[in-house]
C-alpha positions as CSV (number, residue, x, y, z in Angstrom):
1,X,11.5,14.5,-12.5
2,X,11.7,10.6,-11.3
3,X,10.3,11.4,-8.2
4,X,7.2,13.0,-9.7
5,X,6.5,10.1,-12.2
6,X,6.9,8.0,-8.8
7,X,4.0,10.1,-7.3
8,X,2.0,9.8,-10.3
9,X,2.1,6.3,-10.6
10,X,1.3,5.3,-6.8
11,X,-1.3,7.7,-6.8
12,X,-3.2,5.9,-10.0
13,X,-2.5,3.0,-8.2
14,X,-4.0,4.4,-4.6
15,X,-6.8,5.7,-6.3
16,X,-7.8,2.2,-8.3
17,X,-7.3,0.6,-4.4
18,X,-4.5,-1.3,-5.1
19,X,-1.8,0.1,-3.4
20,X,0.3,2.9,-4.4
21,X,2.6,1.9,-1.5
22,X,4.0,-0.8,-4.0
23,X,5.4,1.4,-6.2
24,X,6.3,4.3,-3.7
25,X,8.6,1.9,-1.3
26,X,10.3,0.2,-3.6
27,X,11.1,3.6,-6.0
28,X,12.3,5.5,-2.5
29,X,14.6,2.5,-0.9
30,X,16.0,1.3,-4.8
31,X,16.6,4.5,-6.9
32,X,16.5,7.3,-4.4
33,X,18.3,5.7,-1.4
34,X,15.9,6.0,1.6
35,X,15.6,3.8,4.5
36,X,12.9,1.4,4.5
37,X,11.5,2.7,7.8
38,X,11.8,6.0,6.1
39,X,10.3,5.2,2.8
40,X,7.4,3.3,5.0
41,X,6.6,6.3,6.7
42,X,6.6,8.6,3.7
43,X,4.2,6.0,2.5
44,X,2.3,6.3,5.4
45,X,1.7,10.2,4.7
46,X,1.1,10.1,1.2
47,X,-1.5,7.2,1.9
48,X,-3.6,9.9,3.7
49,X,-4.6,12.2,1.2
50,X,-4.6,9.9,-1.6
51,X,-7.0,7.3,0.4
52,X,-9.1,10.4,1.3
53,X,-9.9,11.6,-2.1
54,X,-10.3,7.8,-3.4
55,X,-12.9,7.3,-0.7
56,X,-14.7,10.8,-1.5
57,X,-15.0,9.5,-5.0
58,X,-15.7,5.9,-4.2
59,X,-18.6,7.0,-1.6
60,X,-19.9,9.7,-4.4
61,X,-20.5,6.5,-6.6
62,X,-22.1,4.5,-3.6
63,X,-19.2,1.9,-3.8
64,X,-18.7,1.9,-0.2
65,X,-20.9,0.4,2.3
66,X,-20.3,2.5,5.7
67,X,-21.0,0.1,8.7
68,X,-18.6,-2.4,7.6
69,X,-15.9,0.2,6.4
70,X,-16.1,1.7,9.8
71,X,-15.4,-1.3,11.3
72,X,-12.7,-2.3,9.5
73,X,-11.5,1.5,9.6
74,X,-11.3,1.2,13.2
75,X,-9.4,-2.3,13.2
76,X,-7.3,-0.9,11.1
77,X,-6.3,1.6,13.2
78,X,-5.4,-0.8,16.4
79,X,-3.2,-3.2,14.0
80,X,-1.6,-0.2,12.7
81,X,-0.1,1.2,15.7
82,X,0.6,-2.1,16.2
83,X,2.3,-2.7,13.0
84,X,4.3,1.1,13.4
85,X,5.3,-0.8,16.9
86,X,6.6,-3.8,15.7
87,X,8.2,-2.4,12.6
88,X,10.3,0.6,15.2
89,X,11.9,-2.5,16.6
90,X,13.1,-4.2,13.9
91,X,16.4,-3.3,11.8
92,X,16.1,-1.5,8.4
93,X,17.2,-4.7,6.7
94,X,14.7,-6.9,8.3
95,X,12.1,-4.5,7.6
96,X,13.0,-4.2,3.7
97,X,13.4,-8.1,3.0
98,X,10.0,-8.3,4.9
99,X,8.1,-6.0,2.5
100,X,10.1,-8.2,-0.2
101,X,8.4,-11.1,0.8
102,X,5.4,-9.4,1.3
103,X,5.1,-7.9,-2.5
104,X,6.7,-11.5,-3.9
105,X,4.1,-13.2,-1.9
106,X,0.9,-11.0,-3.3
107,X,2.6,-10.7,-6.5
108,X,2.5,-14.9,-7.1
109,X,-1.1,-14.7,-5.8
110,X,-2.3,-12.7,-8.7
111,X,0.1,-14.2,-11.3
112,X,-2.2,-17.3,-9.9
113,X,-5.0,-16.0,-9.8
114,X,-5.1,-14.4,-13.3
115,X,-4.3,-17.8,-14.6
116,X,-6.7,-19.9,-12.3
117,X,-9.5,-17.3,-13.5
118,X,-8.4,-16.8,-17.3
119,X,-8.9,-21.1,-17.3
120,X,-12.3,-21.2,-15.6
121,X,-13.7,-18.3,-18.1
């Protein structure tokens, strides 16, 4: 039943653009026991879908200007595969303190941001 409620909650979070991956990775690697390159990679195939049927909606609305999301569709794709490179040669351990940092590091940027915004309101 965990896992489903896991599912549920990184697809809200896919589908609002944030990231379901935040809730996915750590869920897999804490609570179920997967391998971070595992648990990235399941990410990775969830992400498809879910990003598909966000954009559907989001281009439905007009939220989505297509020149630029090409372009940054197809740089995304290069830095992927060279992300999926760099991560294959790392250990697991490396790879999960680096996400750490990663959602620490984005998590104090909105803490500071809310507050920086909720002053000059």
């Amino acid at each position: 039943m965990l896992v489903i409620i896991y599912g549920f909650l990184s697809g809200v979070l896919s589908g609002m653009g944030v990231g379901g991956g935040m809730i996915l990775i750590p869920a897999l690697t804490l609570l179920e026991g997967v391998g971070q390159h595992a648990a990235q990679t399941v990410n990775l195939f969830y992400f498809i879908p879910t990003a598909l049927a966000a954009l559907a909606v989001h281009i439905k609305n007009k939220n989505v200007e297509i020149g630029p999301a090409l372009k940054m569709a197809a740089a995304g794709l290069i830095f992927a595969l060279a992300g999926a490179w760099a991560a294959s040669a790392v250990s697991d351990d490396w790879l999960r303190r680096a996400f750490g940092g990663f959602i620490c590091f984005f998590g104090l940027r909105e803490i500071y941001h809310g507050f920086r915004d909720k002053k000059i309101k």
